[in-house]
Each structure stands twice: as C-alpha cells, then as structure tokens.
N, CA and C atoms of all chains as a GROMACS GRO file, in nm:
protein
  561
    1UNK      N    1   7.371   9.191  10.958
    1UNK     CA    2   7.461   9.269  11.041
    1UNK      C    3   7.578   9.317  10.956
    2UNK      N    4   7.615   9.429  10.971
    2UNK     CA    5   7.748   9.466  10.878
    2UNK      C    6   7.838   9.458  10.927
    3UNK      N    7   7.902   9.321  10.931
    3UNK     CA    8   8.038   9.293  10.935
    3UNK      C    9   8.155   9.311  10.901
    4UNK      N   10   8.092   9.341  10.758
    4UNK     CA   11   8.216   9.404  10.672
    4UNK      C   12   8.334   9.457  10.723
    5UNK      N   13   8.324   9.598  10.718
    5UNK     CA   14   8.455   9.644  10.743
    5UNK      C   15   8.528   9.615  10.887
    6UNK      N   16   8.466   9.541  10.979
    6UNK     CA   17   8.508   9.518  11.100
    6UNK      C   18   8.601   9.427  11.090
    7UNK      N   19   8.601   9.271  10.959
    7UNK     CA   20   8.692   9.194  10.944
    7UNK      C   21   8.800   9.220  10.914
    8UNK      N   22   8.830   9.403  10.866
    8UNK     CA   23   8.959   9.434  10.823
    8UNK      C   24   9.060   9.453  10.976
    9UNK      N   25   9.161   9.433  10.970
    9UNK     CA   26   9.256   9.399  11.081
    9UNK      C   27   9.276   9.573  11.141
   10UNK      N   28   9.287   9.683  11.037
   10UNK     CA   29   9.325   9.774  11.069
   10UNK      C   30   9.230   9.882  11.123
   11UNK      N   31   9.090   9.869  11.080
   11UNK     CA   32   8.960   9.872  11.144
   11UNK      C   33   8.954   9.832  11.285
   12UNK      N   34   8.997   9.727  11.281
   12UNK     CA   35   8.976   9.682  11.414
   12UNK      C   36   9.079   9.762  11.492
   13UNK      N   37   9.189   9.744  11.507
   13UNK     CA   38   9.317   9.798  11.535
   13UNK      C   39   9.272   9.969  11.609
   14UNK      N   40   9.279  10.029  11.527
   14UNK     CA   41   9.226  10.188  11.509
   14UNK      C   42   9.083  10.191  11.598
   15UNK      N   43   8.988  10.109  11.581
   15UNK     CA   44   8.864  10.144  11.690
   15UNK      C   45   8.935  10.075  11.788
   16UNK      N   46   8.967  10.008  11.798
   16UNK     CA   47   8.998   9.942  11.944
   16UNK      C   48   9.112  10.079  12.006
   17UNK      N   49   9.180  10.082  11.969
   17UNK     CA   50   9.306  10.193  12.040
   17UNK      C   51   9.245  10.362  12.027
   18UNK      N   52   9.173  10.440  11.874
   18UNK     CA   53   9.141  10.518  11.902
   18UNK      C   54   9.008  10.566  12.001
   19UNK      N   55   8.896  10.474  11.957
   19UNK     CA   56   8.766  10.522  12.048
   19UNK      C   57   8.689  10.405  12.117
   20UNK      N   58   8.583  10.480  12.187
   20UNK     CA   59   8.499  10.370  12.280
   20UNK      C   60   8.383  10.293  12.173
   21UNK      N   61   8.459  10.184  12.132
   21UNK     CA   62   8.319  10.155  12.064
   21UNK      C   63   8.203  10.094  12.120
   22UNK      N   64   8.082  10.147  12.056
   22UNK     CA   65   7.933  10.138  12.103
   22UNK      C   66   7.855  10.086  12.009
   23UNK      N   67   7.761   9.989  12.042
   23UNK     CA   68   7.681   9.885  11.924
   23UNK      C   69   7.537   9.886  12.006
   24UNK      N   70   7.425   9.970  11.908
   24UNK     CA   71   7.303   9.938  11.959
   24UNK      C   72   7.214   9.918  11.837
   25UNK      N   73   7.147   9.831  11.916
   25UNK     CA   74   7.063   9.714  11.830
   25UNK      C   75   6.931   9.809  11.809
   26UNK      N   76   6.913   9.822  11.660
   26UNK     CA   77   6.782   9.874  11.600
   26UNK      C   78   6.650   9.790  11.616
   27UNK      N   79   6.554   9.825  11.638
   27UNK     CA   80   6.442   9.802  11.595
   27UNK      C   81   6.324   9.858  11.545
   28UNK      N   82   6.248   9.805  11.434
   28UNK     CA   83   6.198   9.896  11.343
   28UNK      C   84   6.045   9.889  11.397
   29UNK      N   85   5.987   9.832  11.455
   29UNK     CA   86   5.837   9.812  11.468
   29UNK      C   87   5.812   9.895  11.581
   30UNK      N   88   5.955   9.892  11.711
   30UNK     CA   89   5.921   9.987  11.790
   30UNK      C   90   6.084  10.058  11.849
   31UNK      N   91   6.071  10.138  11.779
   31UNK     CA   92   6.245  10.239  11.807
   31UNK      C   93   6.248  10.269  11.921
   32UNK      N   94   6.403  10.222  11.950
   32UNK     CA   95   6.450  10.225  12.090
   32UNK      C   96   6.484  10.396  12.098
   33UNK      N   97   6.445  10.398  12.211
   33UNK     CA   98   6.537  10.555  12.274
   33UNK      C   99   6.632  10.650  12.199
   34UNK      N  100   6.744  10.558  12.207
   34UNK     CA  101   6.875  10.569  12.106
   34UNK      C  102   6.814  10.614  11.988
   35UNK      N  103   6.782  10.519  11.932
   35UNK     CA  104   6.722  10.575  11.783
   35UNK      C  105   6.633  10.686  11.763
   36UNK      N  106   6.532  10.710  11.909
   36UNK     CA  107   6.446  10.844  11.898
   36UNK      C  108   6.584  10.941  11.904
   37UNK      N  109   6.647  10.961  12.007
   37UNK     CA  110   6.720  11.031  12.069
   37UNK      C  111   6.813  11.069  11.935
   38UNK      N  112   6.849  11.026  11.866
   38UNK     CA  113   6.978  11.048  11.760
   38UNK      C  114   6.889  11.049  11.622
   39UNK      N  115   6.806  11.042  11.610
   39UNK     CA  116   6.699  11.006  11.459
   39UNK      C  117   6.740  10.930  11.376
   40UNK      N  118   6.773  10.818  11.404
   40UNK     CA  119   6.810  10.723  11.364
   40UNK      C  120   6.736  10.647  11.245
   41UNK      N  121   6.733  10.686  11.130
   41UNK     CA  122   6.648  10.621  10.984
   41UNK      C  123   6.684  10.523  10.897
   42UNK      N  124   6.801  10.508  10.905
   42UNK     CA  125   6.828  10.384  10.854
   42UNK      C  126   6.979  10.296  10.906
   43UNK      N  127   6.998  10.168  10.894
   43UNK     CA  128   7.099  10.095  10.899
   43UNK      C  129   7.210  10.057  10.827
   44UNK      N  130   7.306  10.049  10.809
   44UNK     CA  131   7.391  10.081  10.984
   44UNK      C  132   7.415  10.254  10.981
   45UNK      N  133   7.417  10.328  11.087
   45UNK     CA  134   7.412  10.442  11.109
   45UNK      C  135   7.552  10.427  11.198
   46UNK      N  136   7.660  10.547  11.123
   46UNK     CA  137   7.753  10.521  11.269
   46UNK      C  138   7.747  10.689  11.299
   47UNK      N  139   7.768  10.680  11.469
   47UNK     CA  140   7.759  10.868  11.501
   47UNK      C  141   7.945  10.852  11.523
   48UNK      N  142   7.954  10.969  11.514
   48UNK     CA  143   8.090  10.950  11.614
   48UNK      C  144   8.037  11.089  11.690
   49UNK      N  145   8.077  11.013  11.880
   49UNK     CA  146   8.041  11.133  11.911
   49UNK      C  147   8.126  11.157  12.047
   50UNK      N  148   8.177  11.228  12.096
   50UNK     CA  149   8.267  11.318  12.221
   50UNK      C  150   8.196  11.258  12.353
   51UNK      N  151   8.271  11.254  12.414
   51UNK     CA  152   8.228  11.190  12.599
   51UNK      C  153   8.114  11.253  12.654
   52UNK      N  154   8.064  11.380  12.589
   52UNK     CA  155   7.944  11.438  12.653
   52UNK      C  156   7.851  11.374  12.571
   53UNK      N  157   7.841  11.335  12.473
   53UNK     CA  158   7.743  11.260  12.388
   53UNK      C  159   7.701  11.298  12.279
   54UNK      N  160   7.784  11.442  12.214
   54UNK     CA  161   7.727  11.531  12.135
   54UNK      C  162   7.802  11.466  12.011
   55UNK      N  163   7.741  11.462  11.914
   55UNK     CA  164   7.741  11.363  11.758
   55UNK      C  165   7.841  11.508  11.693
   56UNK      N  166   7.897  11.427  11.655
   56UNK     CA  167   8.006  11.509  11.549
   56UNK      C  168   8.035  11.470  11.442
   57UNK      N  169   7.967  11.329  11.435
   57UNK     CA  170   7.937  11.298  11.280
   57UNK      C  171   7.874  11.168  11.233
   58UNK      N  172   7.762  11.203  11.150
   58UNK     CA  173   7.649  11.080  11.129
   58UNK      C  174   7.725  11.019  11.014
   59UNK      N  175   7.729  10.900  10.980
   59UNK     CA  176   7.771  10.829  10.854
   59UNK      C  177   7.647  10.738  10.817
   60UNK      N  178   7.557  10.723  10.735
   60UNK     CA  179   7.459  10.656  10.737
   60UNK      C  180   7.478  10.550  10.542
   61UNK      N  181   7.440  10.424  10.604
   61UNK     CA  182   7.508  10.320  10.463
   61UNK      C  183   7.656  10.260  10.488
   62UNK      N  184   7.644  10.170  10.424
   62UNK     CA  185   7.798  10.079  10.414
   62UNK      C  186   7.893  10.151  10.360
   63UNK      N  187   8.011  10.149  10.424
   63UNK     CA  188   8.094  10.197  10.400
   63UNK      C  189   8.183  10.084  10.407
   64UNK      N  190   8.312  10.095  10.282
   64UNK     CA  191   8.413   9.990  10.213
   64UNK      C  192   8.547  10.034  10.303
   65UNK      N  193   8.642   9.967  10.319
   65UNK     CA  194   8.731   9.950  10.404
   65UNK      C  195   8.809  10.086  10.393
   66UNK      N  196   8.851  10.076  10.315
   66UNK     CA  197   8.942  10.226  10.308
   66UNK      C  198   8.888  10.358  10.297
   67UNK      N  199   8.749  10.357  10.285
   67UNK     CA  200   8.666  10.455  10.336
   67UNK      C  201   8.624  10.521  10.471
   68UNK      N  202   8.623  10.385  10.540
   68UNK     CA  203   8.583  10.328  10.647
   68UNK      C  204   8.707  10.405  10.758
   69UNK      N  205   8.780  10.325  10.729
   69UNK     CA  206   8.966  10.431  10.796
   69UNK      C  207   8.946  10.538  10.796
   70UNK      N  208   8.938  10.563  10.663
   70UNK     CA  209   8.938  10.750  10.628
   70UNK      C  210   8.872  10.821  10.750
   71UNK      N  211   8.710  10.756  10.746
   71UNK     CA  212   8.629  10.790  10.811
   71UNK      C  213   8.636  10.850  10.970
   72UNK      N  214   8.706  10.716  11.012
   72UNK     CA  215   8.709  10.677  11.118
   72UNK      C  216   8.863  10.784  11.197
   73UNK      N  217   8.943  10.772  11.110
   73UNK     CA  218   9.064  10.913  11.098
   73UNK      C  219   9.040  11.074  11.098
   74UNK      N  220   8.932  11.095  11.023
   74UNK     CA  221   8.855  11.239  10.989
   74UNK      C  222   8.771  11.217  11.116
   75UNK      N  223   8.726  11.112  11.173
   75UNK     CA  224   8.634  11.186  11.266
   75UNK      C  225   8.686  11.213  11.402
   76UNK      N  226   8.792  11.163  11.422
   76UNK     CA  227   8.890  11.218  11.526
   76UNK      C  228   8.918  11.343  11.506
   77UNK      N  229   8.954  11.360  11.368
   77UNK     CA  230   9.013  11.509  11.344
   77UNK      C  231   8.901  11.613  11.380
   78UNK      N  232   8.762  11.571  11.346
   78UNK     CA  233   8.668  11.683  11.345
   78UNK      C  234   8.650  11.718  11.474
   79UNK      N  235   8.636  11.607  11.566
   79UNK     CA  236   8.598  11.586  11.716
   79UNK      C  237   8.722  11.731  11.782
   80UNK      N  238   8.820  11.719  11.728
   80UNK     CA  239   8.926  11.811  11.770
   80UNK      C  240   8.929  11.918  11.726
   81UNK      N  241   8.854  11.966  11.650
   81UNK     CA  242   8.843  12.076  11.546
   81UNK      C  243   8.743  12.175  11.635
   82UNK      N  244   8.628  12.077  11.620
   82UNK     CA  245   8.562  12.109  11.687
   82UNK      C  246   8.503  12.157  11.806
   83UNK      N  247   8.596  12.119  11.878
   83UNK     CA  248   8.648  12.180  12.022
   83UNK      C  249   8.814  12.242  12.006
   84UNK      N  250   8.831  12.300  11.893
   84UNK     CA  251   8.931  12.422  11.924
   84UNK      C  252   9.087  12.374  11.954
   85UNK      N  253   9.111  12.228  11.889
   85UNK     CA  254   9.215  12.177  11.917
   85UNK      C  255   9.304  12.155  11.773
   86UNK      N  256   9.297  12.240  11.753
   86UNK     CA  257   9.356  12.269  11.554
   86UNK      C  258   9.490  12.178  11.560
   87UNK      N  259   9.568  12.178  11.649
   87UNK     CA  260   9.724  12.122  11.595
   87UNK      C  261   9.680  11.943  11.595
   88UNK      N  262   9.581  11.888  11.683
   88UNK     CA  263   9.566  11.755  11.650
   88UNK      C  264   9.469  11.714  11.551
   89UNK      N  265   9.365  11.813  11.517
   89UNK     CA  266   9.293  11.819  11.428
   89UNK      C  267   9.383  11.816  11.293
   90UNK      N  268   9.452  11.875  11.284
   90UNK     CA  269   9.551  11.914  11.174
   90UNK      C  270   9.608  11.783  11.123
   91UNK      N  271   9.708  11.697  11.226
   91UNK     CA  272   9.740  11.603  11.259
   91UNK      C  273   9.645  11.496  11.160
   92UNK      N  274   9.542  11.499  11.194
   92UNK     CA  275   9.373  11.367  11.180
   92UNK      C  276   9.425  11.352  11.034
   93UNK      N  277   9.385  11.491  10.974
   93UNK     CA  278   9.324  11.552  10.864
   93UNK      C  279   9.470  11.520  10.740
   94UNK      N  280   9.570  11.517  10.776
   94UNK     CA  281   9.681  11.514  10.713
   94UNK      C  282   9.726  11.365  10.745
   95UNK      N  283   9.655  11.292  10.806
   95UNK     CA  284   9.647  11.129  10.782
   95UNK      C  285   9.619  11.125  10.699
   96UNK      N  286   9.464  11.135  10.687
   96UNK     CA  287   9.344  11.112  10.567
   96UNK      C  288   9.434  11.103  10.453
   97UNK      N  289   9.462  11.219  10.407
   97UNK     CA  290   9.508  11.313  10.288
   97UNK      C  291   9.628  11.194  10.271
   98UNK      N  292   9.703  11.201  10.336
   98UNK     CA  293   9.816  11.068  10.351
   98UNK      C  294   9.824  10.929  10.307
   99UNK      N  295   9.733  10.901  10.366
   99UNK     CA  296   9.727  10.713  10.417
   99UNK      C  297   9.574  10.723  10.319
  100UNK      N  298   9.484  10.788  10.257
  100UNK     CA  299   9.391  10.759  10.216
  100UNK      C  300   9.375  10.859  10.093
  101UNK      N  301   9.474  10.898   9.981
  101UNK     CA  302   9.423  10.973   9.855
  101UNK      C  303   9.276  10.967   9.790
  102UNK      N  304   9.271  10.866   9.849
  102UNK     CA  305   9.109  10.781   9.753
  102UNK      C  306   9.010  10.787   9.766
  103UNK      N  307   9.054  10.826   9.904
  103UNK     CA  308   8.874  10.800   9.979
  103UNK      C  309   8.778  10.926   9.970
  104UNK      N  310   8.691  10.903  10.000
  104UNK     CA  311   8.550  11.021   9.923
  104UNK      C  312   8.555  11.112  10.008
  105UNK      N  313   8.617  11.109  10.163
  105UNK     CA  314   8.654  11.186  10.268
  105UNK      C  315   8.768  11.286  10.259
  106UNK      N  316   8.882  11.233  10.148
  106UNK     CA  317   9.007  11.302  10.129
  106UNK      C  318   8.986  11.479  10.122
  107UNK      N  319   8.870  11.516   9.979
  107UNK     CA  320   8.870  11.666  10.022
  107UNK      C  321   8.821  11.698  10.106
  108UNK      N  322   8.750  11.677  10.133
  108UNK     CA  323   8.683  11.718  10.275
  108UNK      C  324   8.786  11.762  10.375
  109UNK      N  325   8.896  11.629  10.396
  109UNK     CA  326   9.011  11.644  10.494
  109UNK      C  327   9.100  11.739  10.474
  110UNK      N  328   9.095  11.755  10.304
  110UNK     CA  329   9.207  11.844  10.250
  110UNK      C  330   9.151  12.042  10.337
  111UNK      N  331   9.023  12.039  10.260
  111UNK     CA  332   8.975  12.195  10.315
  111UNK      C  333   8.939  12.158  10.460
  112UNK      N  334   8.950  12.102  10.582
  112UNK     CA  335   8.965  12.128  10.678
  112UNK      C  336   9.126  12.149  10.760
  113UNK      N  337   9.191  12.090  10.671
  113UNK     CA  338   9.354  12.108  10.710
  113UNK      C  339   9.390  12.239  10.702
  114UNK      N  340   9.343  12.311  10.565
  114UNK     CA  341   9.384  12.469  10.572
  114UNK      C  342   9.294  12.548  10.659
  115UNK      N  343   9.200  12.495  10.733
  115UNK     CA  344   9.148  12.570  10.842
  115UNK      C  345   9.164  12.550  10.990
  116UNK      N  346   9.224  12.430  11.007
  116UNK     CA  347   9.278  12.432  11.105
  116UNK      C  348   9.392  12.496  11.127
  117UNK      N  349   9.506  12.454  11.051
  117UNK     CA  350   9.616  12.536  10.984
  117UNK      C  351   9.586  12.708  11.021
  118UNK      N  352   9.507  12.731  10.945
  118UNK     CA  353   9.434  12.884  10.946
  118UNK      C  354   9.424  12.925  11.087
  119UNK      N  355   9.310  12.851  11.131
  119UNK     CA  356   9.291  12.877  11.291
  119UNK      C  357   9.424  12.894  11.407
  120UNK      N  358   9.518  12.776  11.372
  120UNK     CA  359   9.643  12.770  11.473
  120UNK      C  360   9.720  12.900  11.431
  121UNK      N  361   9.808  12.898  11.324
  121UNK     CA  362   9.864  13.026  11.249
  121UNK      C  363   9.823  13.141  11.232
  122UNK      N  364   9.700  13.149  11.194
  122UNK     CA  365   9.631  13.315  11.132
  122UNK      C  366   9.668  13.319  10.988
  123UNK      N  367   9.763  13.250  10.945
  123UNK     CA  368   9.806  13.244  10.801
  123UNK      C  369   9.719  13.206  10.726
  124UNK      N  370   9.637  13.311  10.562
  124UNK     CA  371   9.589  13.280  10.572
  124UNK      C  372   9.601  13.164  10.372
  125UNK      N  373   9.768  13.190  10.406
  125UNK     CA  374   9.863  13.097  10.300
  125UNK      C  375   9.767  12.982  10.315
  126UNK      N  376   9.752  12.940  10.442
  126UNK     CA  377   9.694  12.775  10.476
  126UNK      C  378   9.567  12.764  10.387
  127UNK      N  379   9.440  12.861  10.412
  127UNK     CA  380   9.364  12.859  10.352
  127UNK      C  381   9.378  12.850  10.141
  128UNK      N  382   9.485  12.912  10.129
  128UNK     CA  383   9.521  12.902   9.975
  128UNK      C  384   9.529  12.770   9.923
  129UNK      N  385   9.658  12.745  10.044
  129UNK     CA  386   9.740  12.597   9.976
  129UNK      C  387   9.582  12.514   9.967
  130UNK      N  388   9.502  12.504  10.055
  130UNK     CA  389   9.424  12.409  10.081
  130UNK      C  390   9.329  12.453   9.938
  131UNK      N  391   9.278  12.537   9.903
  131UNK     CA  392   9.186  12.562   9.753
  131UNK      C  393   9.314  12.490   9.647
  132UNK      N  394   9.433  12.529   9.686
  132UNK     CA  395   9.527  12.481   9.571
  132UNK      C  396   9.511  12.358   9.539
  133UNK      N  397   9.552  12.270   9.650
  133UNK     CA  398   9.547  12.150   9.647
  133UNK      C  399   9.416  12.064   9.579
  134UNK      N  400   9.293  12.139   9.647
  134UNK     CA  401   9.186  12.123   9.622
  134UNK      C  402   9.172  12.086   9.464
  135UNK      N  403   9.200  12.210   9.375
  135UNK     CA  404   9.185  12.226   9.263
  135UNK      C  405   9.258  12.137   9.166
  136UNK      N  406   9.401  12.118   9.207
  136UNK     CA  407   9.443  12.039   9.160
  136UNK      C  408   9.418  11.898   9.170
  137UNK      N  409   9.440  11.816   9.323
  137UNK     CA  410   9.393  11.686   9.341
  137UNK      C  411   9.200  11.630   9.317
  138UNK      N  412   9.152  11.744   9.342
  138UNK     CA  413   8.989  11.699   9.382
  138UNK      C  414   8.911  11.817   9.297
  139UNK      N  415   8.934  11.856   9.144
  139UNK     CA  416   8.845  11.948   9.095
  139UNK      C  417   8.733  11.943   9.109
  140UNK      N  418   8.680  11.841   9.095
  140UNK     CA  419   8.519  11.814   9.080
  140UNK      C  420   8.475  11.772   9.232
  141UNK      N  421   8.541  11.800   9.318
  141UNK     CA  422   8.488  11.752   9.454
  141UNK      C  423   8.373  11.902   9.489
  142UNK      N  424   8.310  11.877   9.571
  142UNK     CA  425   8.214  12.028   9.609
  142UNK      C  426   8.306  12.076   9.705
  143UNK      N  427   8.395  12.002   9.745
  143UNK     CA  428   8.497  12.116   9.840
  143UNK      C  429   8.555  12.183   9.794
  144UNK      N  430   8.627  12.136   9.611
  144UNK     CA  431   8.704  12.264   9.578
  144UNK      C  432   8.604  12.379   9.520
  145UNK      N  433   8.516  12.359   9.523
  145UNK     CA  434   8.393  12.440   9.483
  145UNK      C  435   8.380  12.558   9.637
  146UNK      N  436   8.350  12.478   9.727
  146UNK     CA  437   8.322  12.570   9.859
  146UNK      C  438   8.502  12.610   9.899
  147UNK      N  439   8.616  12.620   9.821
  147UNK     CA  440   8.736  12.653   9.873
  147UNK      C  441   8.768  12.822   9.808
  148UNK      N  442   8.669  12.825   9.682
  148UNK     CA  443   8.674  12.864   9.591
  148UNK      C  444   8.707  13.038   9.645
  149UNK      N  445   8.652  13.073   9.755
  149UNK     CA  446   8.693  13.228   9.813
  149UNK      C  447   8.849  13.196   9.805
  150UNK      N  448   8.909  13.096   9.861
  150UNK     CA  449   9.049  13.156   9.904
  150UNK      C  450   9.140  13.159   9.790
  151UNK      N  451   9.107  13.119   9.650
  151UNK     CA  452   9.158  13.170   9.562
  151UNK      C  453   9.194  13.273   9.562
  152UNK      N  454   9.172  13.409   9.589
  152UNK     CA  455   9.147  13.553   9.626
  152UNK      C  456   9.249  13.550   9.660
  153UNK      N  457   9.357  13.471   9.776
  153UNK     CA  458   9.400  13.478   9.899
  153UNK      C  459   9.592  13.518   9.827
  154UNK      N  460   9.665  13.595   9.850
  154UNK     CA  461   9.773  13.586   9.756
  154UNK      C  462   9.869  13.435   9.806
  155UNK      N  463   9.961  13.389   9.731
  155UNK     CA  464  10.018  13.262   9.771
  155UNK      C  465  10.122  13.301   9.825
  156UNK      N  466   9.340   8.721  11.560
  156UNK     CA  467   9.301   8.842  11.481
  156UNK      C  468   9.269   8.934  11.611
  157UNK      N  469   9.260   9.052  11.703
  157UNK     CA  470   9.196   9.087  11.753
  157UNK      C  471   9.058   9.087  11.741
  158UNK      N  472   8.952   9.134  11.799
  158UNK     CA  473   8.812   9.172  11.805
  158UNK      C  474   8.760   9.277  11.837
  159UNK      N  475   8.704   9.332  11.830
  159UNK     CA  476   8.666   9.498  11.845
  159UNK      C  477   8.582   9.431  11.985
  160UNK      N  478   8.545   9.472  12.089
  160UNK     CA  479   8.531   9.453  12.231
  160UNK      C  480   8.429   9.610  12.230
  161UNK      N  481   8.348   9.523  12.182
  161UNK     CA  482   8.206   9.639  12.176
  161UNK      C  483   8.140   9.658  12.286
  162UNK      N  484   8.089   9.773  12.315
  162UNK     CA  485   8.016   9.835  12.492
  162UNK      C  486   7.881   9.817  12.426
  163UNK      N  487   7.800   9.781  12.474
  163UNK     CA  488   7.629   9.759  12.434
  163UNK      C  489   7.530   9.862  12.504
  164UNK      N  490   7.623   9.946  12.612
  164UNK     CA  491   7.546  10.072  12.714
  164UNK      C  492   7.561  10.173  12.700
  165UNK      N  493   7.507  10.276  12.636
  165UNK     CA  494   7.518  10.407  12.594
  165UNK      C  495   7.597  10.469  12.733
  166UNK      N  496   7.534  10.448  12.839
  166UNK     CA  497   7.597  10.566  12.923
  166UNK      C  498   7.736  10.450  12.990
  167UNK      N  499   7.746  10.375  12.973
  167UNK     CA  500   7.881  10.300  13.006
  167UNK      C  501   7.974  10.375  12.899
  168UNK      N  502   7.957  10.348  12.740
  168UNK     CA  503   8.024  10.407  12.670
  168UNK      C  504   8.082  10.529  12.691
  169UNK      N  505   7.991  10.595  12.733
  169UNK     CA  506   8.023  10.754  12.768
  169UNK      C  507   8.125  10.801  12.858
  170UNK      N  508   8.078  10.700  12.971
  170UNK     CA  509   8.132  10.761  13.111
  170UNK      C  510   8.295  10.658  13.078
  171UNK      N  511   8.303  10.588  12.959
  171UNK     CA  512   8.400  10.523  12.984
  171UNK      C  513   8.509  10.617  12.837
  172UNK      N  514   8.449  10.732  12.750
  172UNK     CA  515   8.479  10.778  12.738
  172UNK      C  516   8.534  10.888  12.774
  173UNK      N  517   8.494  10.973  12.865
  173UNK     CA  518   8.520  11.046  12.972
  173UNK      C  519   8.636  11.012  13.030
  174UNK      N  520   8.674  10.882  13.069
  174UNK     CA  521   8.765  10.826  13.172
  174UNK      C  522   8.914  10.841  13.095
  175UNK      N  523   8.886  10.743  12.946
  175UNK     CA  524   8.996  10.749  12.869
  175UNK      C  525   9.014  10.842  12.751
  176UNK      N  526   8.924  10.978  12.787
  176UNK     CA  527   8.936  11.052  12.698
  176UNK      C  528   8.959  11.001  12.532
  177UNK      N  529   8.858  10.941  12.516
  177UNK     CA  530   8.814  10.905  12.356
  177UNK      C  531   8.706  10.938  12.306
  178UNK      N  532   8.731  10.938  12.205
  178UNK     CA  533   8.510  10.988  12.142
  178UNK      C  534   8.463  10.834  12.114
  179UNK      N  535   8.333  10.804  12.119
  179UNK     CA  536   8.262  10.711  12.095
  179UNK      C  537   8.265  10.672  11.980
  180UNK      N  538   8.267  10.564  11.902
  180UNK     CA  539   8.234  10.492  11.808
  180UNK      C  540   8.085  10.441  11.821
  181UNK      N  541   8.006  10.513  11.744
  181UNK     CA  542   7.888  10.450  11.786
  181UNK      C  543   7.762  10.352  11.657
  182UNK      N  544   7.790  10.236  11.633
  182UNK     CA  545   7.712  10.180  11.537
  182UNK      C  546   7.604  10.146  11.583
  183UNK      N  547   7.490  10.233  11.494
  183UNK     CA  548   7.331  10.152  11.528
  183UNK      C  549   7.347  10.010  11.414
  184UNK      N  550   7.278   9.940  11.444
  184UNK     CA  551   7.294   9.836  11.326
  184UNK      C  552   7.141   9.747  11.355
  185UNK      N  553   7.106   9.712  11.246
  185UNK     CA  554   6.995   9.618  11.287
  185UNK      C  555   6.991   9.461  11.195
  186UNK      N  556   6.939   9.373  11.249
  186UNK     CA  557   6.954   9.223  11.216
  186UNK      C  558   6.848   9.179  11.171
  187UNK      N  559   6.824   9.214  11.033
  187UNK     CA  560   6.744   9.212  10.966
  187UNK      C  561   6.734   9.096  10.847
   0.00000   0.00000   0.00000
C-alpha cells in the first residue's frame, strides 16, 4: 500500500481541508468497474477529478512528498482552469511556483500561470513573462520548449 | 497526527463533493 506520502503531516493537512478524498481497492485478476471505467493500469494511480466525476488529472507511480504537494496544489489549479476560473487557478499555480521551486510540476505551473493570467487580462505580457521565466528557471523543461511562441510576444 | 478520513464510495465521494464544493482526491491503490 503506498503510504508514503500520506505520513507527511502537510499531505494530510491539504487533502483533508482541500478535497474529497477517495481510496479504491485494485484488483488485478478481475478489475473492478472503477478501474474499467477510468483505465486504470497500474498502481497507485491518483485521478483528481471535479464533483461531476470528470478526471482532470491522472498521476500514475509514487510520488515523493514535495512532489506530491506540488501535485496536489496544481491540481486544484487545473480543476479551476479548467472550468474558466483563471483568478483561482492563477492563485494554485503561483503556490506551486512558490512553496515548491523543485518539484517536476513547477514548469508546468509556471506556463499555466501566464495563461491564466492571459485568459483573466488579455495581456499578452503574461504569456511572455511566463516563456521568460520559463527560460530562465526551467531551460531544459519541455515547457520552456512549448512556451517558445511567446518569445515573439514584445515585453 | 491527523488522518486523512478516506470515502471508499465513488458516488458518496462525489455527491459529497458536490455538497462541499471540492474536487475528489482519488487513489486507486492495490495490496499487493
């Protein structure tokens, strides 16, 4: 069972206050529902997914504590993004970037901040800063790679 | 320490997301 990151205090903390957590038990000889229903291939699989049930984000493999946060921070943000709620999305995403420099999630968080940003404002400065940042903090990430149009963008 | 106070019912989870407007945390996990 992966216990792991659940023994961290702030893990706990953050699922307990931000979302509904949900624990279903795999089985491999004959897959439950759940697991047809979501395609569920390997363990531990976490979805994060919105009150209608729609997955907004698969994480599949162990994930280490401060990853784990990140994670668990970005997927609030996306959940909000994703339904058109840019200023709390914004919010998520500028945790990450914050409280988590490290984590493998950070660019990711970074080029969704200048699009939320983007989306709320129309500015499309946001989209810059965010390749900027990109380039500088996370060169070799594939986000500053996919940021790479708004270079174009004047500062 | 607290404890994470895990829902084991997909549609409990849901409808109890709905209520308190949260997204699901959802771990498949198996005990292997």
């Amino acid at each position: 069972m992966n216990a792991g990151p659940y023994s961290d205090e702030k893990v706990q903390k953050f699922i307990e206050e931000e979302y509904v957590p949900l624990k279903s038990e795999c089985f491999w000889k004959e897959r439950t529902e759940l697991m047809k229903q979501f395609d569920i291939a390997w363990t531990p699989t976490f979805l994060i997914q919105d009150f209608g049930g729609r997955v907004h984000r698969k994480l599949v493999g162990y994930i280490p504590v401060d990853d784990f946060l990140a994670q668990l921070k970005f997927g609030k943000g996306i959940v909000f993004f994703e339904k058109e709620r840019h200023e709390e999305a914004a919010k998520r995403f500028r945790q990450v970037i914050e409280e988590h420099p490290n984590a493998g999630v950070a660019p990711e968080a970074t080029f969704f901040l200048g699009v939320a940003e983007y989306k709320k404002t129309h500015e499309a400065s946001a989209l810059r800063r965010a390749y900027d940042t990109l380039t500088e903090k996370y060169p070799q990430s594939e986000w500053a790679r996919r940021a790479q149009p708004y270079s174009a963008i004047p500062k | 320490m607290a404890e994470i106070k895990w829902e084991r019912d997909f549609e409990t989870a849901i409808a109890k997301a709905k209520k308190e407007g949260k997204p699901v945390f959802h771990d498949f996990w198996f005990d292997g």
